[in-house]
N, C-alpha and C positions, 0 to 999 in steps of 0.2 A: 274274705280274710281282712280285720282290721289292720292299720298299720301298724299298731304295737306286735303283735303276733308277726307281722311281716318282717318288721325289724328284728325280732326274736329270732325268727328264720336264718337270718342274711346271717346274724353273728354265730350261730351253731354249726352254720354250712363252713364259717370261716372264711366267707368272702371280703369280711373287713377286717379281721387283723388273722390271716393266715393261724392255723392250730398245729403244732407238732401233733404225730401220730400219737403219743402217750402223755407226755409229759411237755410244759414249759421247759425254758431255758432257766426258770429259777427252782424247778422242780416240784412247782405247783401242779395238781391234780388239774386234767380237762375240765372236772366240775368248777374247781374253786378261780380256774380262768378264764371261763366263760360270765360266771358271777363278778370277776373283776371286769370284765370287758361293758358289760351290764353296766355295772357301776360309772364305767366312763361314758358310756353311752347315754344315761340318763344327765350327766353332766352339759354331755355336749347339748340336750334338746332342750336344756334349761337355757344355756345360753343362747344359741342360736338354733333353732330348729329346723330353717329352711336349711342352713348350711349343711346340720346332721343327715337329712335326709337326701340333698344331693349327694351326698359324700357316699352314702349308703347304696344309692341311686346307682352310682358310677362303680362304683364295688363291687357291684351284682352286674353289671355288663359285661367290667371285665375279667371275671370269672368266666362269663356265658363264653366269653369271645376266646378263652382259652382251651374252654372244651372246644369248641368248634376248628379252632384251628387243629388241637389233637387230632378230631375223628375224619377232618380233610387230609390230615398228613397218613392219615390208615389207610384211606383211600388208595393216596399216593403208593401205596408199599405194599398192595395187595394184590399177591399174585394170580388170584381168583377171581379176578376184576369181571372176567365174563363171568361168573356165577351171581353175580347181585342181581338183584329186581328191585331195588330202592337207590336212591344216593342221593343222600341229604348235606348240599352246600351251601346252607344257611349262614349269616353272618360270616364271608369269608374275604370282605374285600377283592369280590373280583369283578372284572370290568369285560371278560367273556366267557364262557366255559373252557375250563382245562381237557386240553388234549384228552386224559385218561377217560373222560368219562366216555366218550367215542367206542372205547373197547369192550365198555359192559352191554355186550352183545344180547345180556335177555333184560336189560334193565325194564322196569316197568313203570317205575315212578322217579317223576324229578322233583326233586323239591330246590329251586332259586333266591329261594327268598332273604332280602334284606340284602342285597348285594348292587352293584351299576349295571346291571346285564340291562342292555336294549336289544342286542339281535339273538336270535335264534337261529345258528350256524347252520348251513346247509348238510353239512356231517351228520345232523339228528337223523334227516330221513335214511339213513342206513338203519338206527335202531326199530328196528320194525317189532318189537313188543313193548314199545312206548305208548302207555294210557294216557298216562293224567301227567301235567306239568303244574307245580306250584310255583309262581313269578311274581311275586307278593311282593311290596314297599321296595320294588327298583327306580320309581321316581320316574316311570313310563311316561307320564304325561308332560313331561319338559322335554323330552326327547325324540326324533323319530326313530319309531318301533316297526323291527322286521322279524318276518315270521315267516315259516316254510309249509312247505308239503307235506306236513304230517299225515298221511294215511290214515294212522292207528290209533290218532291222540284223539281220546272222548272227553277228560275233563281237563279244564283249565283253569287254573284263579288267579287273578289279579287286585287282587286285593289291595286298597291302600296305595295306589301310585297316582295319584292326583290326577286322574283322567278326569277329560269332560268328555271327549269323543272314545269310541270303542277304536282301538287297533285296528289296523285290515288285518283280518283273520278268514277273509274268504276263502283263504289256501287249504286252511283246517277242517276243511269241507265235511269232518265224522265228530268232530263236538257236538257231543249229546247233552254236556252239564258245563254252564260259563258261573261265575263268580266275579261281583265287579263291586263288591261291599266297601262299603269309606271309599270312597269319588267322588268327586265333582259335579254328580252327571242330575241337570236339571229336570230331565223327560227321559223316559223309557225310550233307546235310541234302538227308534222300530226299522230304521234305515239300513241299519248295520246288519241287527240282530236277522233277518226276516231275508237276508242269502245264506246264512247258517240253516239247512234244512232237516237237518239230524237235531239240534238244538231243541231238549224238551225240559230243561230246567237251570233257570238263570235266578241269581240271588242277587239283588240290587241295596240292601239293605245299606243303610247309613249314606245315605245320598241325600241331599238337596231339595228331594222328587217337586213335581205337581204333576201332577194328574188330569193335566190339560187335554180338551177333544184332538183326537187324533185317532190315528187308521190303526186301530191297534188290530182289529182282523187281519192284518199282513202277519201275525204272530200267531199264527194255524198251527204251530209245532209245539207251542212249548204247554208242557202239561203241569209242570212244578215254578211257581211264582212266589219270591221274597222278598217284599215289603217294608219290611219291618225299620224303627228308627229312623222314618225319614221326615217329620215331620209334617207329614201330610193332614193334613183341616178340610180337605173337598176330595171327591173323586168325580170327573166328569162321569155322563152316561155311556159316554163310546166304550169306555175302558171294558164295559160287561163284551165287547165284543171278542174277547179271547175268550170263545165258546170251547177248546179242547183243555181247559184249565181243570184240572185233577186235585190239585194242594196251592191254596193262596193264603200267606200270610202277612196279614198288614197290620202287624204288633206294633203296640207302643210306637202309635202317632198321636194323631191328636182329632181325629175324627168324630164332629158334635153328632151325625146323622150318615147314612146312606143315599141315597139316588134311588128312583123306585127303577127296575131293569133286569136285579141281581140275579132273578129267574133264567135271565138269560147264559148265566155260567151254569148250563143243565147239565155236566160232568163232572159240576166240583162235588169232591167226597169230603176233604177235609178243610176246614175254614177257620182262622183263626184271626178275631180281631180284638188281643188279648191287650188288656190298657190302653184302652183310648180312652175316649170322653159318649160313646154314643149314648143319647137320652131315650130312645124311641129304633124298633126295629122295621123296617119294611115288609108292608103284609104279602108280595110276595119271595118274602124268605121263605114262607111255607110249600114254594113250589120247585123248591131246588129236591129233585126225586131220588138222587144218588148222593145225596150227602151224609156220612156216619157219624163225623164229628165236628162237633163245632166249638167255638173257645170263647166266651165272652167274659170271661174273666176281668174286675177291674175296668169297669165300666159304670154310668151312672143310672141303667136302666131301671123304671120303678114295676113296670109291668111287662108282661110277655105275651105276647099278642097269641089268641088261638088259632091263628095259620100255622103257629109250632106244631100242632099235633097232626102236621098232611107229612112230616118228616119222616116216611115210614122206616126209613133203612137207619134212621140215627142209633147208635151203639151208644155213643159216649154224649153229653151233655153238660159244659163248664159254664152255669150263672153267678160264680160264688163272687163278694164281694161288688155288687150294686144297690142297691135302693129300692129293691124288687119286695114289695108288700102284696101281691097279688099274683101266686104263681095259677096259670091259666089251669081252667081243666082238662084239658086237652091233652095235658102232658099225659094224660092217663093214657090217650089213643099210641103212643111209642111203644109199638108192639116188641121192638127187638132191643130199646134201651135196656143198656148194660151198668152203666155207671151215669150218677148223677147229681153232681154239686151246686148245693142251693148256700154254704153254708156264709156266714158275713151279708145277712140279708135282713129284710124286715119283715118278716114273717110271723102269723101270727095262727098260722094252722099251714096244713096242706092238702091239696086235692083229695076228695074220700076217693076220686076212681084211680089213686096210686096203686093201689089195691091190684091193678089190670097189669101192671108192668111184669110179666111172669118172669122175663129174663135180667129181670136188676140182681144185679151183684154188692154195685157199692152206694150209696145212700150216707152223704152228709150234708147234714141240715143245721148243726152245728152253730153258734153265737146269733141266734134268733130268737124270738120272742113268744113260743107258743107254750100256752100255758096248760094242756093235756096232750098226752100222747096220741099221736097219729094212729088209733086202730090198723087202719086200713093197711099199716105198714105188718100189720101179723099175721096177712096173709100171704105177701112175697116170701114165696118159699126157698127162693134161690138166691135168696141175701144172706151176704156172706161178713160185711165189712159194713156196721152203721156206727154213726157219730152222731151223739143228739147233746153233747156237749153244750154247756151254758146257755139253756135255754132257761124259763121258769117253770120248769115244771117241777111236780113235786112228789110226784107216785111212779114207781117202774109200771107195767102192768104184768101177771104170773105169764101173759102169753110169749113171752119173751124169753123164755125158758125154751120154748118147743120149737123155736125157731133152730136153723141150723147155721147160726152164724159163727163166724172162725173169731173176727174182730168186733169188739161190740168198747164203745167209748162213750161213758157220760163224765164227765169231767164235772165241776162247777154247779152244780144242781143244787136246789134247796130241801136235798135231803140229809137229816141224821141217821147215818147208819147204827150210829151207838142208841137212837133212842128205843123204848122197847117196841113204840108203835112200826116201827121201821125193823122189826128183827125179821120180818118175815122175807121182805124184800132183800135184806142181806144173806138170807139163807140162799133164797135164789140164786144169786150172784156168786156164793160159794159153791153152789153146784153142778153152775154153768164153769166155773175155773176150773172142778174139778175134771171136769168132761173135756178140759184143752181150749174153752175159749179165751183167749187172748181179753181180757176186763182191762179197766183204764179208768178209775183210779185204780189201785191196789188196796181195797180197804179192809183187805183180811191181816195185812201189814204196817195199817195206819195204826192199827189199836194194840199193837204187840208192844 
């Protein structure tokens, strides 16, 4: 959302100059007082901007802060208090948990956040169908933090409270999911995490990281790993040592290359190292045997090494947006590839043995540079959804008709549909629309 639309927002919701239910007090329409409010609004970012938008800023808090006080004070008055399985005491100014919440005998979710709460009262372990606790931006890491016997409690987050070190949470002995995103925390704190024995998915995102050698095999449990936003540029080779790794994602860092090892995460299925910088992939990426998808998205990759095609089990495959002038042949060998994004590339054909992918569904290749159509794509019979959008090409082919696809998009091509020589190919095209395929342009619309 830009911040004009935001600001737009703030003033219709009436969190900067409150709205009567119908009518102003001069008996102006809601319409024509919101347009007046507009009007002063645009005044004020004329003058001062930063001030408009603190103002705007603080307006929309304490709105938030008055809902929140209402649906605490529901809380308070609810004589059904054991029937909840939520209770949400976000922004409430408190500095421990309220008596009441002790009484909601099936609760199942807590949500703490933005509050001074540091202990976790001994009273929780009575709620014995206590999952998950959310304890987000309490400012944990200035403070010492106590925690209990939780039993029952599997997920927890902590998000945003300026840890560098993890809580003692050994007591929490059945956390199966931690959450420790925006922290402080320099290294993956294998210390802590690795007496957590239930503990199979931790998100560390927006951390500090490096990726320095360390015993990361003490971390035999965790199967779901997040990465992402932490600036990281290296990954030691120990790190391939959390061999029970399922889902790893290390988005948007800053990652030129890999470590050769990665083989060694021979459980990972899904992989994502969507915006980095990597130039070059490691040849054995191709012997990760259990992996279905992988994300390279937003990368500067120019070629793709043919160890890709030993990927037997990949479903899904995201290259779009690298440098990538040379897609391997190999990719033909992806017997059970299902979707496949090449498009934002430099491409100037594609593999004739694309032809082999029997199970592709989606195919976009999309802002490339190939100047005949792909044949080989009119024999995937189980494509459903292709983009060949702003490529140069200049001819449909008739075979594209027989295909059984739902979505079919050529945008930006250097074709005249009005010319006569081109009537043929817009026939087709109208009688692929007529038949329910979803076209892109609309050129039966452009010439009405």
């Amino acid at each position: 959302m830009t911040f004009r639309l935001f600001l737009l927002q703030i003033l219709i919701l009436g969190t900067f100059f409150p709205l009567s239910a119908q009518h102003s007090d001069s008996g102006k329409s809601v319409k024509g007082e919101i347009e007046e409010r507009m009007r002063i609004l645009r005044k004020m970012m004329r003058r001062d901007p930063k001030a408009a938008r603190d103002s705007l800023y603080q307006a929309r808090l304490l709105a938030n802060k008055e809902k929140d006080k209402s649906r605490i004070l529901g809380y308070q008055k609810n004589v059904d208090i054991d029937k909840l399985t939520s209770i949400d005491l976000s922004n409430g100014d408190f500095e421990e948990i309220p008596d009441f919440v002790f009484n909601a005998s099936n609760l199942e979710h807590l949500i703490l956040d933005d509050n001074q709460i540091v202990v976790l009262p001994k009273e929780l372990q009575d709620l014995e169908k206590l999952r998950s606790i959310s304890w987000d931006r309490n400012h944990l890491g200035k403070k010492k933090v106590r925690t209990r016997k939780l039993k029952g409690l599997e997920q927890l987050s902590l998000i945003g409270n300026d840890l560098s070190k993890v809580p003692k949470l050994r007591k929490l002995r059945y956390i199966q999911k931690l959450d420790l995103k925006g922290n402080e925390f320099t290294s993956i704190p294998i210390k802590h995490l690795r007496k957590l024995k239930h503990l199979n998915e931790v998100n560390i995102s927006s951390n500090p990281l490096e990726l320095r050698k360390a015993k990361y095999f003490k971390l035999s449990n965790i199967k779901k790993l997040t990465l992402s936003k932490c600036d990281l540029d290296s990954i030691h080779p120990t790190f391939y040592q959390m061999s029970s790794l399922e889902e790893l994602n290390m988005s948007e860092n800053k990652l030129t290359h890999l470590p050769d090892g990665i083989s060694n995460l021979s459980n990972l299925i899904n992989l994502s190292l969507y915006k980095n910088e990597l130039q070059s992939l490691t040849a054995d990426m191709g012997d990760l045997e259990q992996l279905e998808e992988i994300d390279l998205y937003y990368n500067q990759l120019k070629i793709i090494p043919g160890s890709i095609g030993n990927l037997q089990r990949l479903r899904i495959l995201y290259l779009s947006h690298n440098q990538i002038y040379d897609l391997t042949e190999e990719v033909g060998n992806l017997g059970l590839l299902e979707e496949l994004y090449v498009h934002h590339n430099r491409l100037s054909s594609l593999p004739a043995n694309i032809s082999k992918l029997d199970r592709l569904r989606i195919l976009h290749f999309q802002n490339n540079y190939l100047l005949q159509f792909p044949e080989s794509i009119l024999d995937l019979r189980n494509l459903q959804d292709l983009d060949i959008s702003f490529n140069d090409l200049t001819v449909l082919p008739a075979g594209i008709e027989k295909m059984g696809l739902k979505n079919f998009y050529f945008r930006g091509l250097d074709i005249d549909f009005e010319n006569q020589e081109s009537a043929r190919q817009r026939e087709m095209v109208l009688r692929m629309v007529k038949r329910g395929v979803n076209c892109k342009p609309e050129i039966w619309k452009e010439s009405e």
